[in-house]
VEXLUM-842574 format. One line per 2 residues: number of its first residue (from 1); for each residue x, y, z of N, C-alpha, C, O, CB. Coordinates in steps of 0.1 Angstrom, whole numbers, plus 5000, padded with zeros to 4 digits. Glycine has a CB too. Layout:
NUM) X/Y/Z/X/Y/Z/X/Y/Z/X/Y/Z/X/Y/Z ~ ... $
This chain:
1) 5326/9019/1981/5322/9032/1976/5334/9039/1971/5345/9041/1977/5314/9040/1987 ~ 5332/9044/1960/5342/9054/1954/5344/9071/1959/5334/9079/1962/5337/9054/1938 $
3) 5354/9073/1961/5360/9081/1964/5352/9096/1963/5350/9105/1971/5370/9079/1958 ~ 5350/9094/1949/5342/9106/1944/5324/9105/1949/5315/9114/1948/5343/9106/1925 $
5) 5324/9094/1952/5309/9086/1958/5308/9092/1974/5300/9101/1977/5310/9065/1959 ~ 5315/9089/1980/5320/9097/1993/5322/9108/1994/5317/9112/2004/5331/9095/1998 $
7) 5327/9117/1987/5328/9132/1986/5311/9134/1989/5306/9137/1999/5337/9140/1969 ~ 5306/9131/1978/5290/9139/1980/5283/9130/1983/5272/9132/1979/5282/9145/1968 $
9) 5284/9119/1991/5279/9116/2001/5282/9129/2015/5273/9132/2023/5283/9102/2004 ~ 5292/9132/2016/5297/9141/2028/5293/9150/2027/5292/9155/2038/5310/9144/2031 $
11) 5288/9156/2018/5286/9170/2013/5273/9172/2013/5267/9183/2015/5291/9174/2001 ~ 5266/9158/2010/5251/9156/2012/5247/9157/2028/5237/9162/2032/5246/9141/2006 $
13) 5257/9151/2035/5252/9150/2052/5254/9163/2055/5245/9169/2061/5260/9138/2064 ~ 5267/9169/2052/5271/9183/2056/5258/9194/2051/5256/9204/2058/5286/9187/2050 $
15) 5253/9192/2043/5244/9205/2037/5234/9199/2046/5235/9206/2056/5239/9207/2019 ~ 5225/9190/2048/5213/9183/2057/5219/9187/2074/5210/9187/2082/5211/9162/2054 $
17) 5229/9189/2077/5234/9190/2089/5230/9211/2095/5226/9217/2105/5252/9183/2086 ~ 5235/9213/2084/5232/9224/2080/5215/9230/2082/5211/9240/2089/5236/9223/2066 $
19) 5209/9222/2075/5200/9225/2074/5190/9226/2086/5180/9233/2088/5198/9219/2065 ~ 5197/9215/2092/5188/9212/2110/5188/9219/2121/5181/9219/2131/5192/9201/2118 $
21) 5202/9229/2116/5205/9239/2124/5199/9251/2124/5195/9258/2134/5216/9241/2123 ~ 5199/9253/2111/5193/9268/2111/5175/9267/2111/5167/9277/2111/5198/9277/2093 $
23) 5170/9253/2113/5155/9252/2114/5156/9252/2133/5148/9255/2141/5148/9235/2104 ~ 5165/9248/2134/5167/9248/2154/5164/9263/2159/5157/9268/2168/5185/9244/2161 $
25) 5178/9270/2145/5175/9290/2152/5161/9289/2148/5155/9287/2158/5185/9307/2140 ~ 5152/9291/2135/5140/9297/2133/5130/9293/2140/5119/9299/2140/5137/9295/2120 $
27) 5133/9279/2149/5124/9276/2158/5124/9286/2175/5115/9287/2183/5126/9259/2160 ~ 5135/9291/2175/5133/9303/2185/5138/9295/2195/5144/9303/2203/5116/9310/2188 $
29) 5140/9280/2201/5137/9280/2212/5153/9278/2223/5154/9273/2234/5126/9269/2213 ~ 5163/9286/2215/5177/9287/2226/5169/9290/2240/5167/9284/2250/5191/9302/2223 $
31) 5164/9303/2234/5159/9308/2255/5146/9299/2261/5146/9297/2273/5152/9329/2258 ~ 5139/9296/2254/5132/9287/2265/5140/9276/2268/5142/9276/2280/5118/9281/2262 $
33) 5143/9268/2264/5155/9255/2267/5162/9262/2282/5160/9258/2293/5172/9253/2250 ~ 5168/9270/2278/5175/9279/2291/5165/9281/2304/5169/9282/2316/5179/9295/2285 $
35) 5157/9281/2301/5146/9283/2309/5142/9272/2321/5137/9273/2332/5134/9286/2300 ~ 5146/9260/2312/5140/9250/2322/5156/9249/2332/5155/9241/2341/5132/9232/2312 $
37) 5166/9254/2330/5175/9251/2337/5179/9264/2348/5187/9262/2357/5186/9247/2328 ~ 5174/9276/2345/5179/9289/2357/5163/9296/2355/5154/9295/2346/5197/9303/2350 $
39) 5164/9303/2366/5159/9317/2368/5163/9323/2375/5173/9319/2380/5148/9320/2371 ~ 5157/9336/2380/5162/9350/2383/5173/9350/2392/5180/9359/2395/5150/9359/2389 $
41) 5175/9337/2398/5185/9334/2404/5197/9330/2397/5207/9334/2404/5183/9327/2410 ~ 5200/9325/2388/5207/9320/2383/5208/9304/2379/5198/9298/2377/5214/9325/2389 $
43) 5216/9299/2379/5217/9284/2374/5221/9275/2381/5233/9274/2383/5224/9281/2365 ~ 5211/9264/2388/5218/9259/2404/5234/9246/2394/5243/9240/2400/5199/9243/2419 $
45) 5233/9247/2383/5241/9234/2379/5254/9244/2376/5261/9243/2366/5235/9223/2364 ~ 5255/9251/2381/5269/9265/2368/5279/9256/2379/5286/9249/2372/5270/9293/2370 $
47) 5280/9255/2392/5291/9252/2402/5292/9242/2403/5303/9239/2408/5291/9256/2413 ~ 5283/9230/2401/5284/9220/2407/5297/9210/2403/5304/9214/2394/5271/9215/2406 $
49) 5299/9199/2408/5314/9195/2406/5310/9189/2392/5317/9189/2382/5321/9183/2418 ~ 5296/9182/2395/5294/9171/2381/5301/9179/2368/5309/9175/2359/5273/9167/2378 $
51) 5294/9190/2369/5294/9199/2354/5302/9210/2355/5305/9218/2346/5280/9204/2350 ~ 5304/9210/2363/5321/9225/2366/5334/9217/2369/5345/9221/2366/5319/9239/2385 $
53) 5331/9206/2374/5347/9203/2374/5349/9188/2368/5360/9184/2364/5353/9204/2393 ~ 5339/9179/2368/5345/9166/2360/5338/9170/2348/5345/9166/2339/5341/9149/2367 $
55) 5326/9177/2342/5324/9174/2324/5331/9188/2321/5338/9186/2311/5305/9173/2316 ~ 5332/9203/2326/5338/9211/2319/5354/9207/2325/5360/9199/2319/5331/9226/2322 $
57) 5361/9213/2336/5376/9211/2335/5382/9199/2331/5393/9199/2325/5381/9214/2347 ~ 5376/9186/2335/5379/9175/2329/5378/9170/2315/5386/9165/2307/5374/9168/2335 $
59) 5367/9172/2315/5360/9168/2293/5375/9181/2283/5379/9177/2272/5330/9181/2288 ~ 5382/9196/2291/5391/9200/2287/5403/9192/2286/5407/9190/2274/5393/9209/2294 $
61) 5409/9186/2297/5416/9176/2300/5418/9162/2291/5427/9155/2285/5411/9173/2311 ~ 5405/9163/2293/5409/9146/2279/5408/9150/2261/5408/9142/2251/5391/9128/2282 $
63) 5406/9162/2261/5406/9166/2249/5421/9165/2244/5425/9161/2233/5400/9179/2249 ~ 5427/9168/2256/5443/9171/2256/5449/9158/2251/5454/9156/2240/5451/9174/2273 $
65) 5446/9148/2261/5449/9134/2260/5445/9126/2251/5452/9116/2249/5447/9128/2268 ~ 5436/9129/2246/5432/9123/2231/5439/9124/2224/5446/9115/2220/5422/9127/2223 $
67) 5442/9139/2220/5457/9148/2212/5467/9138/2214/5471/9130/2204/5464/9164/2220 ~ 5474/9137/2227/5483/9129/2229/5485/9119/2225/5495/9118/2219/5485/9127/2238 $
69) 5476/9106/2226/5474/9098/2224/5474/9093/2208/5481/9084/2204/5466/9099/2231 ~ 5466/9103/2198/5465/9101/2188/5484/9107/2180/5488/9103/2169/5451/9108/2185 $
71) 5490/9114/2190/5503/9117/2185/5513/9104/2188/5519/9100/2178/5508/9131/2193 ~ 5513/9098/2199/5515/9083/2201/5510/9078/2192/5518/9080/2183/5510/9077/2213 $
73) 5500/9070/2188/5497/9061/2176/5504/9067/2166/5512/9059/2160/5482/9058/2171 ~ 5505/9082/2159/5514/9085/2147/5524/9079/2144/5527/9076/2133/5519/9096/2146 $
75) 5532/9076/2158/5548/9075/2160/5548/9060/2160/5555/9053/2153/5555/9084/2175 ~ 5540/9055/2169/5540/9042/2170/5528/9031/2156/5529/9020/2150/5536/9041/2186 $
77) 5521/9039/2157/5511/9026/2141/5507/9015/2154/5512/9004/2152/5527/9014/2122 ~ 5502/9016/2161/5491/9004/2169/5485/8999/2162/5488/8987/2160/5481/9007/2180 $
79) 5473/9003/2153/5465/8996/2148/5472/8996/2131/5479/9005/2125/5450/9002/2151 ~ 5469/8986/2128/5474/8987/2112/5457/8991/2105/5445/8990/2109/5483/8966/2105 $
81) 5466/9000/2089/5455/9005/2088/5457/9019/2078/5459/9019/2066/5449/9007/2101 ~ 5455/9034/2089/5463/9042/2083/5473/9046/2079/5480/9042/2088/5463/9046/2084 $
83) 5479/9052/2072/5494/9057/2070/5496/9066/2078/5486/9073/2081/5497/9062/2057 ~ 5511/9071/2085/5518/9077/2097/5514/9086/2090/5505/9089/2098/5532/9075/2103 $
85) 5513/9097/2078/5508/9107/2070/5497/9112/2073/5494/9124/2074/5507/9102/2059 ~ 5487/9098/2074/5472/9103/2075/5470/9106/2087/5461/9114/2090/5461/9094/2072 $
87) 5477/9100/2094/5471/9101/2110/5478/9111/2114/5471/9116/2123/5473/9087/2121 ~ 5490/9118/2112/5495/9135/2112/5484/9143/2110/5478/9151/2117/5506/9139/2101 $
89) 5483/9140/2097/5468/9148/2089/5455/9148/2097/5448/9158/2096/5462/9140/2074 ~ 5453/9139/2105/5439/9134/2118/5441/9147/2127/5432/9155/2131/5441/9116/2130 $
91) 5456/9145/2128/5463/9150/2142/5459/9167/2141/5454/9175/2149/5483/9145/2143 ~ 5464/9170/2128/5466/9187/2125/5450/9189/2124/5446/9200/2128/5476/9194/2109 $
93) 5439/9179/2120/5422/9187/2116/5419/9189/2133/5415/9199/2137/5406/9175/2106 ~ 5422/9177/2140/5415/9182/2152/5423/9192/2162/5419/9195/2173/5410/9170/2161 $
95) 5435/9196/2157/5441/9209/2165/5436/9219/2158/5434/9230/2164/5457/9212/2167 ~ 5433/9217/2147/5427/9230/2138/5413/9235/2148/5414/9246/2154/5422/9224/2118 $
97) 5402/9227/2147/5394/9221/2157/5392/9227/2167/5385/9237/2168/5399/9211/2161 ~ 5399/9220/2176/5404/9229/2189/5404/9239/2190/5393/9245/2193/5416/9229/2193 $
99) 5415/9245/2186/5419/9257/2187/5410/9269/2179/5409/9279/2186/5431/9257/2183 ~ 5404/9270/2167/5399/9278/2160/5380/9284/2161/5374/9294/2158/5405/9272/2149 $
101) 5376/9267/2168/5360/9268/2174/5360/9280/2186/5349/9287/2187/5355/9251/2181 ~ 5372/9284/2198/5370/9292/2206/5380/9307/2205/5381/9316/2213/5372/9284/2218 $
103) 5388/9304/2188/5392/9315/2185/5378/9321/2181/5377/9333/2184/5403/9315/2175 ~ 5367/9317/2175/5357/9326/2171/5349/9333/2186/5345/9343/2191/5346/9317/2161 $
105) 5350/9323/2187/5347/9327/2207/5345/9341/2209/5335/9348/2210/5362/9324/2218 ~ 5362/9344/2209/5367/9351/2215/5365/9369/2206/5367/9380/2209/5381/9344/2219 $
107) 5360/9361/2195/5353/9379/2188/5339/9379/2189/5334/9390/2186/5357/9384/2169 ~ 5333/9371/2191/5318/9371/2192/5315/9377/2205/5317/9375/2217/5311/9357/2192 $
109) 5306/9388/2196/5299/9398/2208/5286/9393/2217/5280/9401/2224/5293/9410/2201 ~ 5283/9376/2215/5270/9371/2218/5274/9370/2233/5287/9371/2234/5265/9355/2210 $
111) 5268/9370/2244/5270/9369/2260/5264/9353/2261/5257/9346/2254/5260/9383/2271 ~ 5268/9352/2272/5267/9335/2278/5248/9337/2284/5241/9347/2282/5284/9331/2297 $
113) 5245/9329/2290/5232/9328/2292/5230/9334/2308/5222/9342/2312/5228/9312/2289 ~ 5239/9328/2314/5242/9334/2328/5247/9347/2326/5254/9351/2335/5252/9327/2337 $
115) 5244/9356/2315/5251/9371/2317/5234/9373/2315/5232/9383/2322/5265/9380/2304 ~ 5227/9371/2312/5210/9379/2311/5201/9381/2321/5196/9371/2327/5200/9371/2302 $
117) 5197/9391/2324/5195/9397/2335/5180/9388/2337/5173/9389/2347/5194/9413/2335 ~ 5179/9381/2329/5167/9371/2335/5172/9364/2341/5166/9359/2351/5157/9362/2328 $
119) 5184/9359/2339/5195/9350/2351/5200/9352/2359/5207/9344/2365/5204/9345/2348 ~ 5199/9368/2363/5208/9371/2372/5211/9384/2372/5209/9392/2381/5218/9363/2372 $
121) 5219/9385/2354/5228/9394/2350/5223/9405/2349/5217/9411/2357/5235/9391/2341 ~ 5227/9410/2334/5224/9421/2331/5223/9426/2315/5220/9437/2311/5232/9427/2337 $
123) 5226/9415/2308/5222/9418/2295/5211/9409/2292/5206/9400/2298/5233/9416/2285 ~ 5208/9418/2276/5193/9409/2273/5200/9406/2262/5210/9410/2255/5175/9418/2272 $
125) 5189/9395/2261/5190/9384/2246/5192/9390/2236/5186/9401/2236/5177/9375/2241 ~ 5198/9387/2229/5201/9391/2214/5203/9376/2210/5210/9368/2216/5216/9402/2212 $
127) 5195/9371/2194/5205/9357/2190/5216/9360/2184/5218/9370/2177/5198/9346/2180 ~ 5225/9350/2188/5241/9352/2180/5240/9353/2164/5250/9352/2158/5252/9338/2184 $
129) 5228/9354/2156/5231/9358/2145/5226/9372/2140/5225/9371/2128/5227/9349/2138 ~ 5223/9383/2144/5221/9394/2149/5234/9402/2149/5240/9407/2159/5216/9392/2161 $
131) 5238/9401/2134/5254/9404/2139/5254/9422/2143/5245/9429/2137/5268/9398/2124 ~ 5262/9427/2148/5265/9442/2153/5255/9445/2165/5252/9456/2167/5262/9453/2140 $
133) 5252/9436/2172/5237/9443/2180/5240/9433/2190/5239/9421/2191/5219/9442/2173 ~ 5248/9445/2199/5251/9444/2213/5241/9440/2221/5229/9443/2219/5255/9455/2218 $
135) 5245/9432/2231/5235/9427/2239/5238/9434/2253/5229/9431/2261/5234/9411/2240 ~ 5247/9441/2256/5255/9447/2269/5257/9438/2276/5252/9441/2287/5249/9456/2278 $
137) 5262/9426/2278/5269/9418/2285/5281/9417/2279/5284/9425/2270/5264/9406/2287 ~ 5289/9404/2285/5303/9403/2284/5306/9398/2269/5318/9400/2266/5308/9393/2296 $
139) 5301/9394/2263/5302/9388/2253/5312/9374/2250/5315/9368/2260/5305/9398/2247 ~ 5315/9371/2240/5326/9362/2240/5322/9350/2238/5330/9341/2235/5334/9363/2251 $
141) 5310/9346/2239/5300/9332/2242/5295/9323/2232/5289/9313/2234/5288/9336/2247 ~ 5300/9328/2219/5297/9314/2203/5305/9315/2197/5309/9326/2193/5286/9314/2191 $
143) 5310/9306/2195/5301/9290/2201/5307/9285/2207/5317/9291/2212/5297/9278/2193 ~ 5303/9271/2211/5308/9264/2225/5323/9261/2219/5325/9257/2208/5299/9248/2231 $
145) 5334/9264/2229/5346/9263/2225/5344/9248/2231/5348/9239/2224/5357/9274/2231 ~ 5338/9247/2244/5341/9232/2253/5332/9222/2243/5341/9216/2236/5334/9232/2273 $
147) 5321/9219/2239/5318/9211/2227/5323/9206/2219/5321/9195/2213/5312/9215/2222 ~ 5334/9218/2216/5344/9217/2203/5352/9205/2207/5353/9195/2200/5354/9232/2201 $
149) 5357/9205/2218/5364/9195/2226/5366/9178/2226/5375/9170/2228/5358/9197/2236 ~ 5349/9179/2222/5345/9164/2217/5342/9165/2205/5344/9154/2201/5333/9157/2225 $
151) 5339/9172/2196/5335/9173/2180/5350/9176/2173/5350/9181/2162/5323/9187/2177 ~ 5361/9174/2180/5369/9181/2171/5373/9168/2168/5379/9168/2157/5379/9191/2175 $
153) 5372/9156/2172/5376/9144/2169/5367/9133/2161/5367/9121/2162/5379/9141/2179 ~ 5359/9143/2152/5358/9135/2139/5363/9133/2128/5359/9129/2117/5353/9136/2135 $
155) 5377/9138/2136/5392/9136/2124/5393/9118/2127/5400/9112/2119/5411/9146/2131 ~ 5386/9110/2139/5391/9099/2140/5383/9089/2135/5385/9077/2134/5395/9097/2152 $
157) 5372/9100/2132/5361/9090/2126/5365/9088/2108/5364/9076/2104/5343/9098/2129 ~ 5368/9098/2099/5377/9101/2091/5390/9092/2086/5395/9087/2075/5379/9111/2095 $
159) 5393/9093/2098/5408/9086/2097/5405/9068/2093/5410/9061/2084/5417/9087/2116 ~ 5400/9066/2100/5393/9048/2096/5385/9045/2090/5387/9034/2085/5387/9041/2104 $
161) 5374/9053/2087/5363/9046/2079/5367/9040/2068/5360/9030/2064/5352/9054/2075 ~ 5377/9044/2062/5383/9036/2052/5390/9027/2050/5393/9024/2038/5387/9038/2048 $
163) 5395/9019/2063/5405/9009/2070/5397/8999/2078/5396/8987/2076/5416/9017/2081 ~ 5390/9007/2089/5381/8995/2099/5367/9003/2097/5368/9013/2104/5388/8992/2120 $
165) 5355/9002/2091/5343/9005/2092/5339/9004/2103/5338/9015/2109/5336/9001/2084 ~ 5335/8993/2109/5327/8993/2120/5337/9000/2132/5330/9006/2141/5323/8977/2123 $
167) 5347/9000/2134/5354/9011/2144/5354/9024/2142/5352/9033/2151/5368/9009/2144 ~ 5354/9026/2131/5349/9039/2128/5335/9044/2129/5333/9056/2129/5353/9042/2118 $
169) 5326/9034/2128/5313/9037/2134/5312/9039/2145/5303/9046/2148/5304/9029/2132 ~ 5322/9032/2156/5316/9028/2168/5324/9048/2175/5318/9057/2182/5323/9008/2176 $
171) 5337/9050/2169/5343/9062/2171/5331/9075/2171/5327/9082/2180/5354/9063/2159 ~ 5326/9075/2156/5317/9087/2156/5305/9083/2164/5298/9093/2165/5312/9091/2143 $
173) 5300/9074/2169/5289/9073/2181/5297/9079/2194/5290/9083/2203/5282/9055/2184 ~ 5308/9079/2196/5313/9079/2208/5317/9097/2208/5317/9103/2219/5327/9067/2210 $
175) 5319/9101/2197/5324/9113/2195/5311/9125/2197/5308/9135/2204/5332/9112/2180 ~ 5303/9117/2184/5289/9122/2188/5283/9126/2202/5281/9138/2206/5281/9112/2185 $
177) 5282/9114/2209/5283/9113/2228/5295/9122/2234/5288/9132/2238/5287/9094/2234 ~ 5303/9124/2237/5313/9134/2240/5310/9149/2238/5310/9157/2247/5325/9131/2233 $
179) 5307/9150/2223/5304/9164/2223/5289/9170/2228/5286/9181/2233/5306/9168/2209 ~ 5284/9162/2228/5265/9159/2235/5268/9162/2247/5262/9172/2250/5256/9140/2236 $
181) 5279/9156/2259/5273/9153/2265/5279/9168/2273/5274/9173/2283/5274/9138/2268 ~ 5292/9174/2266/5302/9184/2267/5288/9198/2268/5284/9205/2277/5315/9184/2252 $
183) 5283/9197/2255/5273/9211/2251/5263/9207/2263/5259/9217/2269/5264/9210/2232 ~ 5257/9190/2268/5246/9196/2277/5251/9200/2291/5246/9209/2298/5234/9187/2278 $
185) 5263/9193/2293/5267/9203/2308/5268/9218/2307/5263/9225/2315/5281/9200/2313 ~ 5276/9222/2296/5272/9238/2292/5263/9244/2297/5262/9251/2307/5269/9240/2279 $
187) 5254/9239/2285/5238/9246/2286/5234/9240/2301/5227/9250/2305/5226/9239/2271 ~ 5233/9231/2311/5222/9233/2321/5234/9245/2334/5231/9252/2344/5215/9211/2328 $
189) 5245/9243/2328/5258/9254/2341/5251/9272/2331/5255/9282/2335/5290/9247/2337 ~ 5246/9272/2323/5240/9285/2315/5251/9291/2309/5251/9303/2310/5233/9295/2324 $
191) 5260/9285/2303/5273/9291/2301/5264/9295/2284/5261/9306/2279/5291/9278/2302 ~ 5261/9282/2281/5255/9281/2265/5243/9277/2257/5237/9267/2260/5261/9275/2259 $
193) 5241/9284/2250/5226/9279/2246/5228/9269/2235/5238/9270/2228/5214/9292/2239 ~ 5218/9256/2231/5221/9246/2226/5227/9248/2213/5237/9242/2210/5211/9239/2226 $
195) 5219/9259/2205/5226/9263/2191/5240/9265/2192/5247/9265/2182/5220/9276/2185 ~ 5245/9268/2203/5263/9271/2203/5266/9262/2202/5277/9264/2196/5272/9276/2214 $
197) 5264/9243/2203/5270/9235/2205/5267/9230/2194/5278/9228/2188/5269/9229/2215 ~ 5258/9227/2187/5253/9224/2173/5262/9231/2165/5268/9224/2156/5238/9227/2170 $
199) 5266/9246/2166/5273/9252/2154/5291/9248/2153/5299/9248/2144/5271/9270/2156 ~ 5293/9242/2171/5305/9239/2173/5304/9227/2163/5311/9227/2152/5309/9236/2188 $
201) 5296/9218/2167/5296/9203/2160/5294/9208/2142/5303/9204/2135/5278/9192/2167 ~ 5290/9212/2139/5290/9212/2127/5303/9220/2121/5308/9212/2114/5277/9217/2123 $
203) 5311/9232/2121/5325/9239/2125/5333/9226/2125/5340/9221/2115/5325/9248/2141 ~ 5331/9220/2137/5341/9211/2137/5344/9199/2124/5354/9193/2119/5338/9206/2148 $
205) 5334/9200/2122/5333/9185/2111/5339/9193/2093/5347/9189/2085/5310/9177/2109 ~ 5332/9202/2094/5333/9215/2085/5350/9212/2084/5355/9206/2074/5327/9232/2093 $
207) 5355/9215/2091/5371/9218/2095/5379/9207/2091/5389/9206/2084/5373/9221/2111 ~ 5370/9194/2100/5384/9183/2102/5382/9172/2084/5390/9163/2080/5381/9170/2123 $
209) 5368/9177/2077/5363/9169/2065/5375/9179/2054/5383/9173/2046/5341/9171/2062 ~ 5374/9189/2055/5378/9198/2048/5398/9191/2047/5405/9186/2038/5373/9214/2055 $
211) 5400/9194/2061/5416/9191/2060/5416/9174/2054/5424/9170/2046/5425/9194/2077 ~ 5407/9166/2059/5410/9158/2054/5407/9150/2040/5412/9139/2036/5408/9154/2062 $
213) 5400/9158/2035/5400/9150/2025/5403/9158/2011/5399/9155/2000/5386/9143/2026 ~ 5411/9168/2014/5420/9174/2007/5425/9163/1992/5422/9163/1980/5432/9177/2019 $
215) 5434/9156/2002/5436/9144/1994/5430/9137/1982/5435/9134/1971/5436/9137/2002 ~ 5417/9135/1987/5414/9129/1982/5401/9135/1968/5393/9129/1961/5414/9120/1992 $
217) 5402/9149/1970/5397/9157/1962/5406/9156/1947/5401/9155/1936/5397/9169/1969 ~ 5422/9158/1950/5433/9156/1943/5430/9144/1933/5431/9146/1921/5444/9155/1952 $
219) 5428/9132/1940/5427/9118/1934/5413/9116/1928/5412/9108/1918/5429/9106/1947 ~ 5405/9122/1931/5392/9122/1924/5394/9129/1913/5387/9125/1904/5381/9127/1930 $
221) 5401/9139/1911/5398/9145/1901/5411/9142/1885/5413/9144/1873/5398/9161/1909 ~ 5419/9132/1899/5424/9129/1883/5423/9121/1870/5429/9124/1860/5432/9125/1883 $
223) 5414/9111/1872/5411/9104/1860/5406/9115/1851/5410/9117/1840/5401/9093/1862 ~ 5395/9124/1857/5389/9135/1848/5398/9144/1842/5396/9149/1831/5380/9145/1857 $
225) 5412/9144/1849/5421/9156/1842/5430/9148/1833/5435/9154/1824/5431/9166/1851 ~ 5432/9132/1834/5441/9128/1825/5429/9126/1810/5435/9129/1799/5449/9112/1832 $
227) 5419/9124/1810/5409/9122/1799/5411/9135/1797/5420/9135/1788/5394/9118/1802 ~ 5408/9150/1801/5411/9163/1794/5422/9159/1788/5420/9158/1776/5413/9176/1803 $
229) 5437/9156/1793/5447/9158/1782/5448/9152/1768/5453/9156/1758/5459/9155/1786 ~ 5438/9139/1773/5440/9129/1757/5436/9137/1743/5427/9145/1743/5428/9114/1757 $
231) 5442/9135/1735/5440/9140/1720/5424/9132/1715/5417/9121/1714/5457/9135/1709 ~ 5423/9143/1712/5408/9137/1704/5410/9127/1692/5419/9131/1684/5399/9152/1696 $
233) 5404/9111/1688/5409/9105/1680/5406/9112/1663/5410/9107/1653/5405/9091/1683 $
């Protein structure tokens, strides 16, 4: 497949990706989803080790080591394949990734699910797209920063599909699963409602397609700009 064939293929999945999301908001159902996991008590899964300490502090943890890891292969080239260039370029989309899914975080006025006084707390629902309209809780809560965790690494799915296909298939099933499995510990501990993890997953890809294929926007477009310069016969 050609280069320029790929671009809008990506752009085709990214707009359809898009599209599933905002049919998820218009379907209403963040708070009942929430529902089948807490009431007025709160959320028996928020503490538990499964999902408070090996999928949230741990699934943090190997986010790290992935990083690492993928900074090791830069240096070293294990697999033959990409260029030490590209796989820098892998390296910078999913810190971009990282870091920038729970910078939005941290200005969003949306509250966690365990702040709603049907849970416990004391604020009421507002959806996070509702922008200016306080919910009186803590805020801070979209999108899932921890989701981001496992979605930020479809820089690796990126990085190969053009070198080893089927590894790179088997990568984005696995990446897919990671960030799945990150958003549902979230959502049943009530930190997040499913739409936070979907907007992470989509953000993320948004981010790591963008830095990466920079490149290859450049290279597509040149045949088209060397034909502009030719003289008309």
């Amino acid at each position: 497949m050609s280069r320029a064939a790929l671009l809008r293929r990506d752009r085709g999945w990214t707009l359809a990706a898009l599209l599933l999301i905002l049919m998820w908001e218009w379907s209403g159902l963040d708070l009942p989803a929430l529902r089948l996991w807490g009431d007025a008590s709160g959320f028996a899964w928020r503490e538990a080790w499964l999902t408070s300490k090996l999928l949230h502090e741990g699934g943090r943890l190997l986010a790290w080591v992935i990083l690492a890891l993928m900074v090791l292969d830069a240096w070293r080239l294990w697999l033959d394949g990409p260029s030490r260039s590209e796989r820098v370029q892998a390296i910078a989309a999913s810190l971009l990734a990282v870091l920038l899914v729970p910078a939005i975080k941290r200005v969003s006025s949306t509250s966690c699910p365990w702040d709603l006084a049907e849970f416990g707390g004391v604020a009421r629902y507002v959806p996070h797209w509702q922008f200016g309209v306080l919910d009186g809780g803590a805020g801070h809560c979209f999108p899932s920063g921890h989701a981001a965790a496992g979605f930020a690494f479809f820089s690796l799915y990126l990085l190969w599909r053009g070198h080893r296909p089927q590894l790179a298939r088997y990568i984005l099933l696995a990446v897919l699963g990671l960030g799945a499995i990150f958003g549902m510990a979230q959502m049943v501990r009530g930190a997040h409602y499913p739409s936070h993890s979907l907007w992470s997953a989509w953000l993320c890809w948004v981010l790591v397609w963008l830095v990466q294929s920079a490149p290859q926007w450049r290279s597509a477009g040149l045949p088209f700009q060397s034909r502009m310069r030719e003289p008309s016969a």
